[in-house]
N, CA, C and O of each residue as an XYZ file, in Angstrom:
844
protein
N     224.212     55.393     94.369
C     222.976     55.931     94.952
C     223.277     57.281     95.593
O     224.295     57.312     96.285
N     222.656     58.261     95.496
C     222.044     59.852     95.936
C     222.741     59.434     97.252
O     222.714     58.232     97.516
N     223.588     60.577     98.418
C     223.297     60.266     99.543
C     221.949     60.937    100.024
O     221.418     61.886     99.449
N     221.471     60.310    101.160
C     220.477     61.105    102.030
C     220.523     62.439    101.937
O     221.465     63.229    101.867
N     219.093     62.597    101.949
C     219.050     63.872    102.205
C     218.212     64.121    104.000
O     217.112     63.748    104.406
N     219.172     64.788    104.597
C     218.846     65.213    106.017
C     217.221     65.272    106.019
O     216.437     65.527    105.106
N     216.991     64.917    107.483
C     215.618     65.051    107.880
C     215.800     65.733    109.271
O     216.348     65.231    110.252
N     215.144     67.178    109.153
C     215.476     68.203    110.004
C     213.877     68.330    110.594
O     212.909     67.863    109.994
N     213.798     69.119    112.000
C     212.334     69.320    112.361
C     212.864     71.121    112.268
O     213.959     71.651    112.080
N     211.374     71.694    112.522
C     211.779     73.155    112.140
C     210.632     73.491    112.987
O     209.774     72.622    112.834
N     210.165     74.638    114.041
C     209.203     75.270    114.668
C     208.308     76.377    113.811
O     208.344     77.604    113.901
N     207.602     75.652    113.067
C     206.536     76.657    111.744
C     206.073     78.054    112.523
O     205.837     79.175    112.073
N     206.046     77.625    113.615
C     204.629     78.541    114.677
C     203.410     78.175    114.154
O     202.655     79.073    113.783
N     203.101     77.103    114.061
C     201.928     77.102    113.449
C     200.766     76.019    114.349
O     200.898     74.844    114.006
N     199.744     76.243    115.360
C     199.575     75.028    115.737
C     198.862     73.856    115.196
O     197.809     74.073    114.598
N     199.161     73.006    115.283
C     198.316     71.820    115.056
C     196.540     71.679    115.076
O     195.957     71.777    116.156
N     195.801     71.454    113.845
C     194.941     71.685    113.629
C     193.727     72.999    114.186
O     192.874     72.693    115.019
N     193.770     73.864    113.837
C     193.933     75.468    113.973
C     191.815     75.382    113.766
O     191.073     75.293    112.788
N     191.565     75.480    115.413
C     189.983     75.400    115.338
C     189.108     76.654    114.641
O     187.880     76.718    114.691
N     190.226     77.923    113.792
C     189.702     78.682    113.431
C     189.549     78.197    111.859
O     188.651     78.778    111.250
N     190.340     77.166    111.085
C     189.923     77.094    109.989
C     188.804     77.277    109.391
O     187.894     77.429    110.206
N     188.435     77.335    108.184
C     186.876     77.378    107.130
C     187.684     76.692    106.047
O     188.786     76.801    105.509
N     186.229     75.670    105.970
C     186.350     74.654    104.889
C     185.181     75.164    103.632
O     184.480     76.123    103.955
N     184.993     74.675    102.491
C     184.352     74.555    101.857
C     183.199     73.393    102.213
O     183.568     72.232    102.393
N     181.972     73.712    102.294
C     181.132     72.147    102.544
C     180.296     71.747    101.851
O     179.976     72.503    100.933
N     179.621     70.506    101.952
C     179.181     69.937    100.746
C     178.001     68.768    101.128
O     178.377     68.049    102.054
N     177.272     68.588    100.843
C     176.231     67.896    101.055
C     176.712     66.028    100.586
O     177.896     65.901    100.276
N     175.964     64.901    100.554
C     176.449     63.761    100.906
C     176.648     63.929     99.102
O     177.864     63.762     99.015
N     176.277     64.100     98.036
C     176.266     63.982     97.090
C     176.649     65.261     96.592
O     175.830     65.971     96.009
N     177.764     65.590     96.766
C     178.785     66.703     96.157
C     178.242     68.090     96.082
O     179.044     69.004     95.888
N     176.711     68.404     96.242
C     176.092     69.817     96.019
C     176.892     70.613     96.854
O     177.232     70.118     97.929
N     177.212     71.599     96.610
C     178.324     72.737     97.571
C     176.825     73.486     98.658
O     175.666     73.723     98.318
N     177.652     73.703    100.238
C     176.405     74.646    100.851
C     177.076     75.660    101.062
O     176.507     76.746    100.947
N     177.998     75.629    101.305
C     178.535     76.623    101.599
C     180.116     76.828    102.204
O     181.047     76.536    101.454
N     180.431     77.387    103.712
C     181.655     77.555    104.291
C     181.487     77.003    105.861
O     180.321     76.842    106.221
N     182.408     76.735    106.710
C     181.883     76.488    107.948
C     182.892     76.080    108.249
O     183.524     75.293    107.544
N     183.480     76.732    109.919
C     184.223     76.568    110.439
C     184.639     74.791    110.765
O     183.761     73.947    110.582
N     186.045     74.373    111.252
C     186.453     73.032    111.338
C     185.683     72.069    112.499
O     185.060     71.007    112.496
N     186.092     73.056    113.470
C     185.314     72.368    114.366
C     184.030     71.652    114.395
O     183.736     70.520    114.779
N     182.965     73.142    113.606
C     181.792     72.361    113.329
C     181.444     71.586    112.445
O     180.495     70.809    112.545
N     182.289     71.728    111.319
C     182.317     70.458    110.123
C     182.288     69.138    110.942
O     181.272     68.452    111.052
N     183.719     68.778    111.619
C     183.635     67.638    112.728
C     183.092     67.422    113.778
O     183.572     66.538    114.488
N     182.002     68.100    114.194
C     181.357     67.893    115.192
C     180.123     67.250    114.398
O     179.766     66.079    114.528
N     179.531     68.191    113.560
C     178.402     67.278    113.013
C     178.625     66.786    111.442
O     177.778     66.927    110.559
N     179.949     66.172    111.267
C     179.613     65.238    110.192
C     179.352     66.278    108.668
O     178.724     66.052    107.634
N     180.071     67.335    109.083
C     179.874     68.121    107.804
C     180.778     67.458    106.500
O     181.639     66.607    106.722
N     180.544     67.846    105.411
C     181.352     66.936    104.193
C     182.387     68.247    103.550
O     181.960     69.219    102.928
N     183.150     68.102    103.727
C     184.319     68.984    103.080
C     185.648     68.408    102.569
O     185.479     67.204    102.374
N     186.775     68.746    102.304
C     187.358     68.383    101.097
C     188.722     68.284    101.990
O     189.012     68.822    103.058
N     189.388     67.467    101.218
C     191.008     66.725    101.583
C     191.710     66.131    100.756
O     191.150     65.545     99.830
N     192.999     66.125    100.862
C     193.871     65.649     99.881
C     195.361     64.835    100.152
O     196.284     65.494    100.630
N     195.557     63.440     99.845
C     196.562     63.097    100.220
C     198.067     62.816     99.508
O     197.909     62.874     98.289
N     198.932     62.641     99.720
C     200.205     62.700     98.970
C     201.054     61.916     99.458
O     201.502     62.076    100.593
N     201.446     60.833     98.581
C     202.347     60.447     98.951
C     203.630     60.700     98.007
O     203.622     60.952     96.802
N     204.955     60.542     99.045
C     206.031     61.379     98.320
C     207.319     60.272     98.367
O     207.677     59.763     99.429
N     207.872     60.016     97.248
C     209.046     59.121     96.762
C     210.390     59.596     96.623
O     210.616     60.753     96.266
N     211.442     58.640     96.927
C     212.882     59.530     96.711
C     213.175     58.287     95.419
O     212.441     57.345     95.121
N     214.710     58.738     94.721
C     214.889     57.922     93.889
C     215.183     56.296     94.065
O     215.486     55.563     93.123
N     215.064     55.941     95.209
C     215.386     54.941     95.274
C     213.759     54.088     95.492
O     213.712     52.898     95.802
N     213.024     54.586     95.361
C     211.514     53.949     95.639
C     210.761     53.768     96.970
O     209.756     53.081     97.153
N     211.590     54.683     98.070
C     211.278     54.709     99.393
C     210.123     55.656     99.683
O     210.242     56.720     99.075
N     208.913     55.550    100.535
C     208.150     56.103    100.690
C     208.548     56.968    101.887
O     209.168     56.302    102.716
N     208.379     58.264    102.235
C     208.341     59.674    102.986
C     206.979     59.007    103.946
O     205.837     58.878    103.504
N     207.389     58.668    105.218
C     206.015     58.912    105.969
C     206.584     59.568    107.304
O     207.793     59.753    107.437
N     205.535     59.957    108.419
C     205.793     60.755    109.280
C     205.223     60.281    110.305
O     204.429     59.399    109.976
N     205.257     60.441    111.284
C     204.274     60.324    112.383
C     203.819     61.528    113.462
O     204.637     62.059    114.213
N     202.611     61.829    113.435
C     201.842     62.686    113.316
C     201.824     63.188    115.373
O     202.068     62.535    116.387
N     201.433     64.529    115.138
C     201.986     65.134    116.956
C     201.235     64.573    117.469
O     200.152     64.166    117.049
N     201.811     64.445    118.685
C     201.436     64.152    119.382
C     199.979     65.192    120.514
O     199.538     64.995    121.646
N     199.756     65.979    119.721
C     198.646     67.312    119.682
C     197.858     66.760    119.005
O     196.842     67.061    119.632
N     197.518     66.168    118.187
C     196.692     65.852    117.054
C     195.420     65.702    117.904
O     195.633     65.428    119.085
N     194.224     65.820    117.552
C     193.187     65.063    117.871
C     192.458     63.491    117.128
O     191.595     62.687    117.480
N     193.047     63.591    116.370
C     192.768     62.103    115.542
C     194.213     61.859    115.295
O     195.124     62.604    114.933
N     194.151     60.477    115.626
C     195.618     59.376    115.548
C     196.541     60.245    116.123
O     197.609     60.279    115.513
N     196.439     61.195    117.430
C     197.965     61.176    117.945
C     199.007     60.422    118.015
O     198.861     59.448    118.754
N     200.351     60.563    117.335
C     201.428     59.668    117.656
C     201.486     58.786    116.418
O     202.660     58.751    116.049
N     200.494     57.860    115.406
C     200.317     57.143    114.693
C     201.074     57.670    113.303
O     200.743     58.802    112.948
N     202.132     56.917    112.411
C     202.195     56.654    111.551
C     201.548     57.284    110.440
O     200.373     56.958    110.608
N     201.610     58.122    109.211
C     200.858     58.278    108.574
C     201.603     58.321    106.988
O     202.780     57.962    106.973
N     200.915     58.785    105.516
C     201.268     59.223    104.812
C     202.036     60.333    104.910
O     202.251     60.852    106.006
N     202.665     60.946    103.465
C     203.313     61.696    103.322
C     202.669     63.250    103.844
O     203.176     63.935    104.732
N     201.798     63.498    103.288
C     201.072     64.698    103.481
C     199.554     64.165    103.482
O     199.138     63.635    102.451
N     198.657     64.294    104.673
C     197.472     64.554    104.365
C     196.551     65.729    105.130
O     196.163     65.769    106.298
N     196.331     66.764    103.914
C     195.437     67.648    104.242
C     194.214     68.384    104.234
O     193.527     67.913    103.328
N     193.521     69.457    104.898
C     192.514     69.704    104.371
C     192.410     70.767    103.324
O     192.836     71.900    103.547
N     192.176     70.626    102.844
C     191.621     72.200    101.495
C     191.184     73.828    102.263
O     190.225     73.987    103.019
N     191.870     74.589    101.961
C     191.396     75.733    102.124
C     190.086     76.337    101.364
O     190.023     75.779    100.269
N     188.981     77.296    101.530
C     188.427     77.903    100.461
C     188.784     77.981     99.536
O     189.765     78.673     99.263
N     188.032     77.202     98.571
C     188.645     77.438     97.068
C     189.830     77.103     96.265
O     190.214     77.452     95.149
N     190.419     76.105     97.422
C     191.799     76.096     96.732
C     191.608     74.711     96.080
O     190.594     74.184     96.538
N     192.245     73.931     95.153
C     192.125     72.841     93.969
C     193.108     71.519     94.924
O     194.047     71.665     95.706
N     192.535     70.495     94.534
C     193.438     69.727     95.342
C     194.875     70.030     95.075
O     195.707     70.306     95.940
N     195.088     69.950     93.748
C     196.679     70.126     93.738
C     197.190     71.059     94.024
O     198.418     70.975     94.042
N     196.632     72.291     94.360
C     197.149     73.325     94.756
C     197.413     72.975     96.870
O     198.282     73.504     97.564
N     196.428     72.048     97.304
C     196.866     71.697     98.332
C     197.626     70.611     98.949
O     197.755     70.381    100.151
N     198.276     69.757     97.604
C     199.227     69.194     97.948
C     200.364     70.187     97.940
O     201.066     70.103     98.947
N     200.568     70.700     97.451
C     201.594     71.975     97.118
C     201.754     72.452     98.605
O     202.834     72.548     99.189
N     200.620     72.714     99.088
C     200.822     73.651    100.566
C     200.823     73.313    101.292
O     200.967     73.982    102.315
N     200.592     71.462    101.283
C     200.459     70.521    103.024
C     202.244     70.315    102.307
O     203.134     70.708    103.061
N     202.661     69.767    101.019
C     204.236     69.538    101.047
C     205.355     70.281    101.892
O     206.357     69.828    102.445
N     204.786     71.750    101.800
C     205.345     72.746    101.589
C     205.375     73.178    103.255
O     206.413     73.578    103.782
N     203.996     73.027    104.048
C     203.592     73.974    105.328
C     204.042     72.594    106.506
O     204.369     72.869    107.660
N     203.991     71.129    105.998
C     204.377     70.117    106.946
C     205.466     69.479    106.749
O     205.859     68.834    107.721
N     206.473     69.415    105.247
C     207.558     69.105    105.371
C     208.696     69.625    104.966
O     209.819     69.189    105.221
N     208.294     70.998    104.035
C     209.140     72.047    104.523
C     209.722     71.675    102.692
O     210.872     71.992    102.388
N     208.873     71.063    101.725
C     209.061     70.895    100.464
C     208.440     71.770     99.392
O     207.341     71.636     98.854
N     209.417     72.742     99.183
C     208.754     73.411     98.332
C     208.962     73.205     96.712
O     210.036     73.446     96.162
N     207.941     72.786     96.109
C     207.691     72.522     95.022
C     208.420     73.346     93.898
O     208.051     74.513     93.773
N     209.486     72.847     93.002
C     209.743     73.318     91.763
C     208.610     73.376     90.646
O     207.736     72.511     90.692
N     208.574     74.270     89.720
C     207.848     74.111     88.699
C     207.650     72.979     87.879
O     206.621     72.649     87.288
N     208.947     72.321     87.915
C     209.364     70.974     87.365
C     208.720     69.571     88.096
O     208.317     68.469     87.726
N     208.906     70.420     89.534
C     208.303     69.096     90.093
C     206.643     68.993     90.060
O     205.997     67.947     90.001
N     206.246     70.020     90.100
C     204.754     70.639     90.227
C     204.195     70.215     89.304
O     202.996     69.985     89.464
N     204.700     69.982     88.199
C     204.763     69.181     86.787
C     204.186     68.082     86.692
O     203.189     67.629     86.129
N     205.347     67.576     87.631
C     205.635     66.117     87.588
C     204.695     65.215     88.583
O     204.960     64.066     88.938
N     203.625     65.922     88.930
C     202.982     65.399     90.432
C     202.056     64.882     89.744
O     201.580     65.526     88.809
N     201.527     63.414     90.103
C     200.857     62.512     89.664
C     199.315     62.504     89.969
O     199.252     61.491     90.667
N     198.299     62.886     89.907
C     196.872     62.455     90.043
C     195.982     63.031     89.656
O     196.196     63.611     88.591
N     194.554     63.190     90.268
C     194.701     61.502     91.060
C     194.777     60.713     90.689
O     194.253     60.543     89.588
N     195.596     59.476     91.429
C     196.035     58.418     91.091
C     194.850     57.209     91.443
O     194.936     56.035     91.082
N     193.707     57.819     92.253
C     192.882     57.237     92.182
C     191.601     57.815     91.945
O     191.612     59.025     91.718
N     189.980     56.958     91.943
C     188.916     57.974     91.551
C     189.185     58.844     93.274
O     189.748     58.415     94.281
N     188.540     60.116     93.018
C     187.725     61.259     94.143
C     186.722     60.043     94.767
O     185.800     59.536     94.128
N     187.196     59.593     96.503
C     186.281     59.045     96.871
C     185.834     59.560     98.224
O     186.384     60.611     98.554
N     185.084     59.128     98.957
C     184.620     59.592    100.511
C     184.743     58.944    101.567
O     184.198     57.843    101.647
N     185.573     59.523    102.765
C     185.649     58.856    104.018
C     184.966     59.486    104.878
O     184.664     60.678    104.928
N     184.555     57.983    106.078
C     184.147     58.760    107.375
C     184.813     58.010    108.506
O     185.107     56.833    108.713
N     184.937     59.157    109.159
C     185.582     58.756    110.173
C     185.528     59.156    111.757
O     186.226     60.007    112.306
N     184.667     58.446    112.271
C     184.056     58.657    113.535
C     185.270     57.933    114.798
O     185.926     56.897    114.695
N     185.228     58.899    115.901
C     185.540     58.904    116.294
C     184.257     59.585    118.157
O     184.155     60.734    118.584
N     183.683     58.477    118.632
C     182.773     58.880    119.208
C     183.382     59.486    120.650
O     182.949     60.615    120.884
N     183.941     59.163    121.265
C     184.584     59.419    122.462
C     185.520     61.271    122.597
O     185.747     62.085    123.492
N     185.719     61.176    121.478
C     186.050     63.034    121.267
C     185.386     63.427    120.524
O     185.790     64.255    119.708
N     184.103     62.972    120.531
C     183.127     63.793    119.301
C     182.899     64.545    118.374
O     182.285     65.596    118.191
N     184.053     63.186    117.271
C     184.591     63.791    116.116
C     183.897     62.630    115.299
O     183.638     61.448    115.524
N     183.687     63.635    114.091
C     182.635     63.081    112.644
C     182.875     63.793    111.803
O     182.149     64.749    111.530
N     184.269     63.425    110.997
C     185.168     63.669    109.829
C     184.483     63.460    108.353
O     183.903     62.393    108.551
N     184.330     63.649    107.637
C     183.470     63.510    106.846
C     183.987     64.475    105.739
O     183.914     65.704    105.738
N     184.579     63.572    104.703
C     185.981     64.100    103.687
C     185.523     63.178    102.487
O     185.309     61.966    102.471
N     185.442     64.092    101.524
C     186.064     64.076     99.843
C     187.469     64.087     99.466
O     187.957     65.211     99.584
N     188.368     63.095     99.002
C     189.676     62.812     99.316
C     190.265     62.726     98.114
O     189.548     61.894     97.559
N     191.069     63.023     97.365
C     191.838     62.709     96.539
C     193.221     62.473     97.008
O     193.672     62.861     98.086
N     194.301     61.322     95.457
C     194.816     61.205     96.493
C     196.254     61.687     95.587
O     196.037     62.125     94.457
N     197.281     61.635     95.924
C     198.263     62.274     94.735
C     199.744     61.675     94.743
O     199.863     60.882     95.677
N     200.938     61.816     93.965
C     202.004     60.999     94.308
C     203.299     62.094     93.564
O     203.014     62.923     92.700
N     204.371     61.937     93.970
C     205.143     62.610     93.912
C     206.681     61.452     93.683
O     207.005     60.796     94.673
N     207.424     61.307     92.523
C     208.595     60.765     92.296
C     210.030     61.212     92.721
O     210.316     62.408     92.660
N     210.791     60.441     93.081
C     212.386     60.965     92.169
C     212.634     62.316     93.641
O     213.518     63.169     93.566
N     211.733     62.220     94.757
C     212.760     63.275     95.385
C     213.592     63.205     96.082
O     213.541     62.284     96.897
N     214.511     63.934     96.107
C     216.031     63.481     96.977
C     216.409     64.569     98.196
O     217.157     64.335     99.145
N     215.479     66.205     97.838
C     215.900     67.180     98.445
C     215.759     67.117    100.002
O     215.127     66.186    100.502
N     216.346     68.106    100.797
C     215.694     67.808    102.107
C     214.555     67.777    102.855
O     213.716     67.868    101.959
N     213.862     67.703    104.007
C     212.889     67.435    104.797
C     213.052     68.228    105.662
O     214.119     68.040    106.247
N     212.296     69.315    106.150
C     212.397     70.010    106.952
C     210.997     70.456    107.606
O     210.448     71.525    107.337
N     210.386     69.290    108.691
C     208.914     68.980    109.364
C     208.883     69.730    110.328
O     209.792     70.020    111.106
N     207.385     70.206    110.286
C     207.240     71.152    111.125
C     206.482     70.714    112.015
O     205.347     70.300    111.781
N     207.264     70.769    113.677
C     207.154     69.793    114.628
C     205.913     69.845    115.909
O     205.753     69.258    116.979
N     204.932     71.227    114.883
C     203.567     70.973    115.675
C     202.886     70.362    114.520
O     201.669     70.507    114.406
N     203.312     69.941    113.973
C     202.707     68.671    113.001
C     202.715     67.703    113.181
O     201.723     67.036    113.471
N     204.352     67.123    113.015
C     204.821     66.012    112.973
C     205.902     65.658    114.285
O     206.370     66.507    115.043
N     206.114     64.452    114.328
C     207.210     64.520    115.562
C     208.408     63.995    115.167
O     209.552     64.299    115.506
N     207.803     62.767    114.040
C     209.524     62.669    113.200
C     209.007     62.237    111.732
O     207.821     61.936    111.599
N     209.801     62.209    110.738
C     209.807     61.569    109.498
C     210.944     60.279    109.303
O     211.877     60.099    110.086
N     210.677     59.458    108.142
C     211.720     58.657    108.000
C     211.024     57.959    106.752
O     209.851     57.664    106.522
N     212.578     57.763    105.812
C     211.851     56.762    104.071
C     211.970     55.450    104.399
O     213.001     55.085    104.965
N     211.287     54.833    104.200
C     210.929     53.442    104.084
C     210.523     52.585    102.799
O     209.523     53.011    102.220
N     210.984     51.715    102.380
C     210.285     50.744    101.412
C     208.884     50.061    101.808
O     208.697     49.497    102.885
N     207.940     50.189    100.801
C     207.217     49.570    100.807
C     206.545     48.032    101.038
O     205.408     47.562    101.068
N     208.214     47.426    101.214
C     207.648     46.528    101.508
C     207.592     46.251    103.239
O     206.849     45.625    103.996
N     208.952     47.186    103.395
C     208.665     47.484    105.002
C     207.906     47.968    105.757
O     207.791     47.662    106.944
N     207.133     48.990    105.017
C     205.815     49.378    105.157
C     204.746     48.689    105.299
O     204.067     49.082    106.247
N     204.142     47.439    104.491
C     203.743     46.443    104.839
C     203.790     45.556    105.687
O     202.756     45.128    106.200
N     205.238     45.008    106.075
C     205.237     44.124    106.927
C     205.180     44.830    108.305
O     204.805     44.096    109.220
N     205.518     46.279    108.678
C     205.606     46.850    109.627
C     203.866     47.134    109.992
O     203.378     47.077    111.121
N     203.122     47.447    108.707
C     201.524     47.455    109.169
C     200.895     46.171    109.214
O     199.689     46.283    109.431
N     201.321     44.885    109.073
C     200.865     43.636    109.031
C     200.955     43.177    110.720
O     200.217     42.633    111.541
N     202.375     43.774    110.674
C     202.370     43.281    112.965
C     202.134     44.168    113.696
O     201.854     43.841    114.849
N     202.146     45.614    113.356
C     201.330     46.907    114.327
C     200.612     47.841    113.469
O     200.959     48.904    112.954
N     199.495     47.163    113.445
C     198.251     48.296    112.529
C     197.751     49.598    113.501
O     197.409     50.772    113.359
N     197.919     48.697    114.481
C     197.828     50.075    115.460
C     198.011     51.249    115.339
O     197.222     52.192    115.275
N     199.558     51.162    115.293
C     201.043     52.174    115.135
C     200.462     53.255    113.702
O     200.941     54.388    113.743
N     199.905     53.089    113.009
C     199.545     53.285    111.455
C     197.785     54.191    111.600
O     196.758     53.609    111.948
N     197.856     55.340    111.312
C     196.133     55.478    110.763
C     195.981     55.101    109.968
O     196.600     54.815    108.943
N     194.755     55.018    110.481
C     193.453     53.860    109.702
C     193.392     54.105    108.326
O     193.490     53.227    107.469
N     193.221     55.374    108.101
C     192.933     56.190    106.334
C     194.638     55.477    105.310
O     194.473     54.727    104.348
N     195.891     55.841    105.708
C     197.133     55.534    105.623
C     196.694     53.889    105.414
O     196.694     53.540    104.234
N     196.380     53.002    106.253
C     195.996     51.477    106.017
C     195.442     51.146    104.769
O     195.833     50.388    103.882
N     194.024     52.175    104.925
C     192.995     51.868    103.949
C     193.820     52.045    102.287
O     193.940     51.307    101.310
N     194.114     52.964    102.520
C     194.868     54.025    101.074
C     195.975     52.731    100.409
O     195.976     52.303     99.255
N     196.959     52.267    101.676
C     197.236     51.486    100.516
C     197.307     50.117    100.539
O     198.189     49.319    100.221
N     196.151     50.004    101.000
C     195.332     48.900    100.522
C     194.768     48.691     99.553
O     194.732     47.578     99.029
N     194.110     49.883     99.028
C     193.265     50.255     97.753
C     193.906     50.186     96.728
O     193.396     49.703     95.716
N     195.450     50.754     96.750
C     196.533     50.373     96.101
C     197.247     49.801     96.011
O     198.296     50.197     95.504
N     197.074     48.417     96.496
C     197.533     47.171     96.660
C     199.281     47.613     97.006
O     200.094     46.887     96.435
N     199.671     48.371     97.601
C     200.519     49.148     97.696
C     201.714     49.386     96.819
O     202.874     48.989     96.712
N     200.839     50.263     96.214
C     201.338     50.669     94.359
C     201.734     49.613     94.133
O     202.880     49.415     94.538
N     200.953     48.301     93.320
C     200.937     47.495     92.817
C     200.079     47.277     91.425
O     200.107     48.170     90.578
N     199.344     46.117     91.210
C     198.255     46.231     90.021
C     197.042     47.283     89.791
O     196.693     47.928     88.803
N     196.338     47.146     91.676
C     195.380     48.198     91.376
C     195.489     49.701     91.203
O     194.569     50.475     90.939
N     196.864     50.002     91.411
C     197.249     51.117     91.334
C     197.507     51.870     89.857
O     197.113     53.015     89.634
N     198.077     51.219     89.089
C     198.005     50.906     87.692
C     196.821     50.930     86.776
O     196.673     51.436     85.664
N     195.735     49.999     87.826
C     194.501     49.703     86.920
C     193.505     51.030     87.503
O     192.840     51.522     86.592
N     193.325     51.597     88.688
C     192.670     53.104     88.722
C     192.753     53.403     87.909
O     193.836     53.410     87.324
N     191.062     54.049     87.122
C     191.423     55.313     86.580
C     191.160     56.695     87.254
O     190.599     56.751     88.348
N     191.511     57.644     86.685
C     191.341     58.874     87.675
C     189.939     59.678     87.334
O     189.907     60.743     86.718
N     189.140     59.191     87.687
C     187.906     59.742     87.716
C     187.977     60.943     88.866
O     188.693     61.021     89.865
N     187.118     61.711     88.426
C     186.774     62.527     89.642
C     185.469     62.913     89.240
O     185.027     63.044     88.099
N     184.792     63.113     90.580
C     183.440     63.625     90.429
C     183.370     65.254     90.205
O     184.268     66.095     90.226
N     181.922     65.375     89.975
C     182.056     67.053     89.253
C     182.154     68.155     90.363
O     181.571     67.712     91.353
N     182.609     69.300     90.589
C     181.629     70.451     91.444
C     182.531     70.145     92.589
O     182.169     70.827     93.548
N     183.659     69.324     92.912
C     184.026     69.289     93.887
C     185.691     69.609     94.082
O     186.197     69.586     95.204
């Protein structure tokens, strides 16, 4: 077996969810309206676009992180590999490429860029309210997967606070006695995928149009 590859934190300068972003937005049924800053997307429930990734080494261990403790949704909690939002115009896979790349410090070979799987499930929609910080998330999600990596990890620590690979099945039993510890979306996700099991297999990759 590969040895490890180091898991380093690195200072991006970058802060943690950046209230100047612009999203692309979108009405409940995919019609595009237009652009609009983050804040106000989540304040009123605007619909804009996201993308998640999960990332594998050769031994079948899943890459997850746990998310700053800055965050405004799930500080501290457990999450997938990469989940981000879409810039203007940019294609989901082009933003797995740049959450890999801007939160764990993985920059994509051509080969690997290749090799990146999805979606692995249909384009579906979350919401996610959060009433007490008067947040109303409201995301078009795809979701994506990544094999076979061994290279290093190098998280950027107004992101994240640590990383570590895990098996899936430890993953499970670790979200079976603290669901807490875990966001909710991360729960849901692979649940849906029976955690890359049959239904994962049996998805097909639909995606809806215009989005």
């Amino acid at each position: 077996m590969a040895q490890a590859a180091a898991l380093l934190s690195r200072d991006a300068g970058v802060t943690a969810e950046s209230e100047g972003e612009v999203f692309d937005t979108y009405a409940e049924d995919g019609t595009p309206l237009g652009r609009e800053l983050r804040a106000v997307c989540h304040a009123q429930g605007i619909w804009h676009r996201a993308v998640y990734a999960f990332l594998f080494n050769s031994a079948g261990q899943l890459l997850i992180q746990r998310r700053s403790l800055n965050k405004k949704v799930a500080p501290g909690q457990w999450d997938l590999s990469v989940a981000e939002h879409l810039s203007p115009g940019e294609s989901y896979a082009d933003g797995v490429a740049r959450g890999l790349e801007e939160e764990l410090g993985v920059a994509l070979t051509q080969e690997q860029r290749a090799a990146l799987q999805g979606p692995i499930t249909p384009r579906h929609q979350r919401r996610l309210l959060i009433p007490d910080k008067g947040i109303k998330d409201f995301e078009f999600i795809e979701v994506y997967r990544l094999d076979g990596y061994d290279g290093p990890i190098s998280f950027n620590q107004q992101e994240v606070v640590e990383c570590r690979w895990a098996s899936l099945a430890q993953v499970r039993a670790d979200m079976a006695a603290r669901p807490q510890d875990f966001t909710v979306w991360f729960r849901e996700e692979l649940a849906g995928l029976d955690f890359f099991g049959a239904a994962a297999a049996a998805a097909p990759a639909a995606a809806a149009q215009g989005l």
